[in-house]
Rosetta silent file (secondary structure, phi, psi, omega in degrees, C-alpha in Angstrom):
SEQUENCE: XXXXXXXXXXXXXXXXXXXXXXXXXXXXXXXXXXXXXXXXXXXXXXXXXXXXXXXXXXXXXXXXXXXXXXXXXXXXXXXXXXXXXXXXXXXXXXXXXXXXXXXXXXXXXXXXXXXXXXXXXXXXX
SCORE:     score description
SCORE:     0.000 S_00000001
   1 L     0.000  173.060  175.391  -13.514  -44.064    7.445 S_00000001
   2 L  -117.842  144.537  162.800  -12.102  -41.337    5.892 S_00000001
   3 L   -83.727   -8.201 -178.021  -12.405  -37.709    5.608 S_00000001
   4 L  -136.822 -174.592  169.213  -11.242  -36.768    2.819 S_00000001
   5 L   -48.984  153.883 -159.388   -9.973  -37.879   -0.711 S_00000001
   6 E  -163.042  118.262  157.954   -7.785  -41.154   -0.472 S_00000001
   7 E   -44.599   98.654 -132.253   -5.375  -42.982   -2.177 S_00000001
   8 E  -128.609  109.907  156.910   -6.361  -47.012   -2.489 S_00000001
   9 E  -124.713  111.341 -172.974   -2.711  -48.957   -2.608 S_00000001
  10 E  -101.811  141.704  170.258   -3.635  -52.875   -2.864 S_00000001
  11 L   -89.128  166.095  149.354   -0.798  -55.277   -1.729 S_00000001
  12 L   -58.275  -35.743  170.729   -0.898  -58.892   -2.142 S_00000001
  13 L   -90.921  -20.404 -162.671   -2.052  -59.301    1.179 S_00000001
  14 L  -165.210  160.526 -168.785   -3.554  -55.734    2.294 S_00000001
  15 E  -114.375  102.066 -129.549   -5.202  -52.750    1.750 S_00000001
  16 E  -138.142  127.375  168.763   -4.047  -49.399    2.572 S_00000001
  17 E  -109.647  115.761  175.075   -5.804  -46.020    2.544 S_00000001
  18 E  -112.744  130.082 -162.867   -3.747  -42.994    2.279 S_00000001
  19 E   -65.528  158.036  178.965   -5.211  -39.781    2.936 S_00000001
  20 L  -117.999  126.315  164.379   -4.874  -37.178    0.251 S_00000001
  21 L   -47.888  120.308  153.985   -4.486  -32.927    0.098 S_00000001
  22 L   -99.057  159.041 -179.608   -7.552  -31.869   -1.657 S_00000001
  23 L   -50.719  -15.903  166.073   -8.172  -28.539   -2.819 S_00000001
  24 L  -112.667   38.456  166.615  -10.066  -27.767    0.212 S_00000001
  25 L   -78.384  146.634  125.171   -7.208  -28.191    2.515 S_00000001
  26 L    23.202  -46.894 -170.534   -6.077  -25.881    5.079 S_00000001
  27 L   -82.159  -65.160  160.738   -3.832  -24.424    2.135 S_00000001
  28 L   -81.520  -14.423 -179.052   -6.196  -23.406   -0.184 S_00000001
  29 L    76.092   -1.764 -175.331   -9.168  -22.771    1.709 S_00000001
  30 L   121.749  -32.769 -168.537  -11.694  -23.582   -0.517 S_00000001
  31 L   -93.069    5.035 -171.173  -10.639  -21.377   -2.792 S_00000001
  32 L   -88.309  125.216 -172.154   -8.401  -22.604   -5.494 S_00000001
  33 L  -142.274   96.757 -167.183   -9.054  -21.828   -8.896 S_00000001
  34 L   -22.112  -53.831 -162.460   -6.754  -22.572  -12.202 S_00000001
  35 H   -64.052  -40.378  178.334   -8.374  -19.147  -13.759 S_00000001
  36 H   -57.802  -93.236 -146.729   -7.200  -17.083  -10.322 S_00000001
  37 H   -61.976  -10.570  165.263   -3.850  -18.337  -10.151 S_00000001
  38 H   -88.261  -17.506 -165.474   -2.972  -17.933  -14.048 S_00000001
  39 H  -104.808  -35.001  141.090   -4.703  -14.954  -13.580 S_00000001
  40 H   -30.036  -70.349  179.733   -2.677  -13.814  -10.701 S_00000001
  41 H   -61.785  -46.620 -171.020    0.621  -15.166  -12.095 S_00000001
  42 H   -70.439  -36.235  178.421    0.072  -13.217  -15.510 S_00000001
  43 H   -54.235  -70.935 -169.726   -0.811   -9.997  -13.293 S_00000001
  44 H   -40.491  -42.345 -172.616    2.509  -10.492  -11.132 S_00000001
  45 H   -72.720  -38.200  175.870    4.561  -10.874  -14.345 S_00000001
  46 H   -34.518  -57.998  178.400    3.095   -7.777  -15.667 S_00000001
  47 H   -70.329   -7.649  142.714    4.112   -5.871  -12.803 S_00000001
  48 H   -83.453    4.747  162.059    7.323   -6.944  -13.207 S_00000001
  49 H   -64.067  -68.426  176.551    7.579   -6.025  -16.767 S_00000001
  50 H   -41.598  -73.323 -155.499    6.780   -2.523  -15.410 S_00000001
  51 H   -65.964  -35.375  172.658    9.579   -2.522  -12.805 S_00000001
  52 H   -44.634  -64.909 -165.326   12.031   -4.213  -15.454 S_00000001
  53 H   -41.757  -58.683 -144.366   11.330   -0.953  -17.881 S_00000001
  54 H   -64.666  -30.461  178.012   11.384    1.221  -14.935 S_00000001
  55 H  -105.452  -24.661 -178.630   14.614   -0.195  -13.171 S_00000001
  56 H   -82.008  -78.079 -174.632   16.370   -1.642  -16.023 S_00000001
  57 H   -58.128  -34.613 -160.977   15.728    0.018  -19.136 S_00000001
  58 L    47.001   73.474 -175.204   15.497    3.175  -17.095 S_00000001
  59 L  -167.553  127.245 -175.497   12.374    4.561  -19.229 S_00000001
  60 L   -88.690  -59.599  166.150    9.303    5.638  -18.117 S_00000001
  61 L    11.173  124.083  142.322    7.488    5.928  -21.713 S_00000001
  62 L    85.250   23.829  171.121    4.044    5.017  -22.062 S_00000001
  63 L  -127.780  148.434  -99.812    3.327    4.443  -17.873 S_00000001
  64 L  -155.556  137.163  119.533    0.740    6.478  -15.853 S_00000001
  65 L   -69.413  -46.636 -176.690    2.183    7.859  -12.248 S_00000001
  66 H   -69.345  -34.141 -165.755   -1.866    8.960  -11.787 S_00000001
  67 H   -70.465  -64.074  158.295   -2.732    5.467  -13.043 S_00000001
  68 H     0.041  -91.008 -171.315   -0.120    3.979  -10.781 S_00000001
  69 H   -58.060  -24.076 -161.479   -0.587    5.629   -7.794 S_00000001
  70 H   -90.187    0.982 -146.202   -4.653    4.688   -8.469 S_00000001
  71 H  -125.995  -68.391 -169.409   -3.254    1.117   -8.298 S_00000001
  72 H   -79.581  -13.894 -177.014   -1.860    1.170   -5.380 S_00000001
  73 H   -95.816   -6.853  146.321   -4.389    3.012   -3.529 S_00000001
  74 H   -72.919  -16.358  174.266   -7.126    0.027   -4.594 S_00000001
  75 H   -72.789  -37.293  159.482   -4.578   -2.064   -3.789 S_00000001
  76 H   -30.078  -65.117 -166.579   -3.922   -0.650   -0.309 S_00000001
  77 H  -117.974   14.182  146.660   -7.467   -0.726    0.721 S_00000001
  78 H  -107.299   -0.170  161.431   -8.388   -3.996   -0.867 S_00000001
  79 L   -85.354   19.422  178.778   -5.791   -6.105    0.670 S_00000001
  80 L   -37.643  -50.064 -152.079   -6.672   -4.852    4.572 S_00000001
  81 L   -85.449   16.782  163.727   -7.311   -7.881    5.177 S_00000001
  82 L   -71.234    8.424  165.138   -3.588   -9.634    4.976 S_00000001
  83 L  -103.338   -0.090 -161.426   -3.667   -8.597    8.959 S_00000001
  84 L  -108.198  151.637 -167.156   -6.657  -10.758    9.955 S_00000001
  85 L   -90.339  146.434 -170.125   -5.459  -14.569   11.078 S_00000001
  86 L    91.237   20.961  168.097   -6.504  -17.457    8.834 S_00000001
  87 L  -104.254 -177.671  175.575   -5.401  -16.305    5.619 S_00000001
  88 L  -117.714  164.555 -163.413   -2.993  -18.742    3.697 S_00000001
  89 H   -73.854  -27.400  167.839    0.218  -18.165    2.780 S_00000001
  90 H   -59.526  -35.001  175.897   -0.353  -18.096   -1.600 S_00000001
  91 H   -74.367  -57.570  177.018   -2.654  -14.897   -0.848 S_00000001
  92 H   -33.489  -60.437  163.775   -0.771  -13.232    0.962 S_00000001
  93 H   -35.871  -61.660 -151.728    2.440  -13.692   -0.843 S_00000001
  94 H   -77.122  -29.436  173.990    0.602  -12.243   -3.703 S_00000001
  95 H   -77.457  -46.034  163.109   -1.090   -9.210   -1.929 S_00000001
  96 H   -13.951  -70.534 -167.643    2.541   -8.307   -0.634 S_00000001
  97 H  -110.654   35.306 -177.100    3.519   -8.219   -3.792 S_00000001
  98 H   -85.568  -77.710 -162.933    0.673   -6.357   -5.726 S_00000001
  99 H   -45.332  -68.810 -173.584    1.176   -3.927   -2.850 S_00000001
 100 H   -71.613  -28.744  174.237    4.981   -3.428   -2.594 S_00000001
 101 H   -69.178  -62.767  136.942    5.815   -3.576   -6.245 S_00000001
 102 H   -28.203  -54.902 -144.916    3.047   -0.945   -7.181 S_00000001
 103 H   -64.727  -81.640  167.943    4.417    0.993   -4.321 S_00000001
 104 H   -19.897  -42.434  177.997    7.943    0.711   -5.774 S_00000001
 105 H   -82.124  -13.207 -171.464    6.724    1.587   -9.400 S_00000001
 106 H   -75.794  -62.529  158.638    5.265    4.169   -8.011 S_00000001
 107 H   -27.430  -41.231  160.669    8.786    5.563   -6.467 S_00000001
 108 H   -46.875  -97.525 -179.232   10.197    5.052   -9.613 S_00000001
 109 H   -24.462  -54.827 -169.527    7.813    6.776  -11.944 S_00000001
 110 H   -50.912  -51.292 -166.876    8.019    9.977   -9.236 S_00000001
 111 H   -58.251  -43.837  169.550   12.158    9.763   -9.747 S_00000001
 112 H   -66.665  -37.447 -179.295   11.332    9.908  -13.623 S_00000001
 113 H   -57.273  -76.558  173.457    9.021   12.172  -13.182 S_00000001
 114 L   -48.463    2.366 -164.884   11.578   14.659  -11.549 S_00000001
 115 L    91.992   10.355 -156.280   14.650   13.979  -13.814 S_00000001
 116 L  -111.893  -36.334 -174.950   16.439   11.703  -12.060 S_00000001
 117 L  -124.477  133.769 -175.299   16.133    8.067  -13.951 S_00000001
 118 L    40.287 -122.667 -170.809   15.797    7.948  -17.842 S_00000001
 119 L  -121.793  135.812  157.447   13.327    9.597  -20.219 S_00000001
 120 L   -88.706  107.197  170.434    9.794   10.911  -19.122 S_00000001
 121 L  -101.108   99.883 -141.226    7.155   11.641  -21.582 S_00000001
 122 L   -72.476   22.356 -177.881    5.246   14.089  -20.190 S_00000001
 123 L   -96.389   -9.825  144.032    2.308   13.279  -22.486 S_00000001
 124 L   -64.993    1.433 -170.739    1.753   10.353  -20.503 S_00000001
 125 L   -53.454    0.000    0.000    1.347   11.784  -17.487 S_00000001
């Protein structure tokens, strides 16, 4: 028998089972779900929207430092767990870069904040 999902390839002569990933491999954990990872992927592009204005465009307009920085500190202390063994490598990647990207807009925003890269509107503060 088999343990999992399985591929059925009939021959003329023979009959061959080939095991299959399933969604509750090793990889995903159990956990894979079309609304998370669209939901994920749309976050991730966001925050690269943000870093585009912020590094690109060099304009700050219309972005939060307090909101920001509030970002990264749930982000901070809801991703602890990217040190405990037995996560998979798609979460991680993604709390990395929730974490470091915030962090980075966050750097940014301060440098605007101070004068240093484009325009600051300090009614957004």
């Amino acid at each position: 028998g088999s343990s999992g999902p399985c591929v059925h390839i009939e021959g003329a002569h023979t009959q061959t089972l080939i095991p299959m990933a399933s969604f509750d491999s090793a990889w995903f954990h159990g956990t894979f779900n079309v609304f998370r990872v669209s939901g994920d992927l749309m976050h991730g592009i966001a925050i690269a929207l943000i870093l585009h204005k912020l590094f690109m465009l060099r304009s700050a307009k219309a972005l939060s430092l307090k909101c920001q920085v509030l970002y990264l500190l749930v982000f901070v202390t809801r991703y602890l767990d990217i040190f405990t063994p037995g996560g998979y490598w798609y979460n991680f990647f993604f709390k990395i870069y929730f974490i470091f990207s915030t962090g980075f807009a966050v750097v940014l925003l301060y440098i605007a904040k101070e004068g240093g890269i484009g325009s600051w509107d300090s009614h957004y503060q």
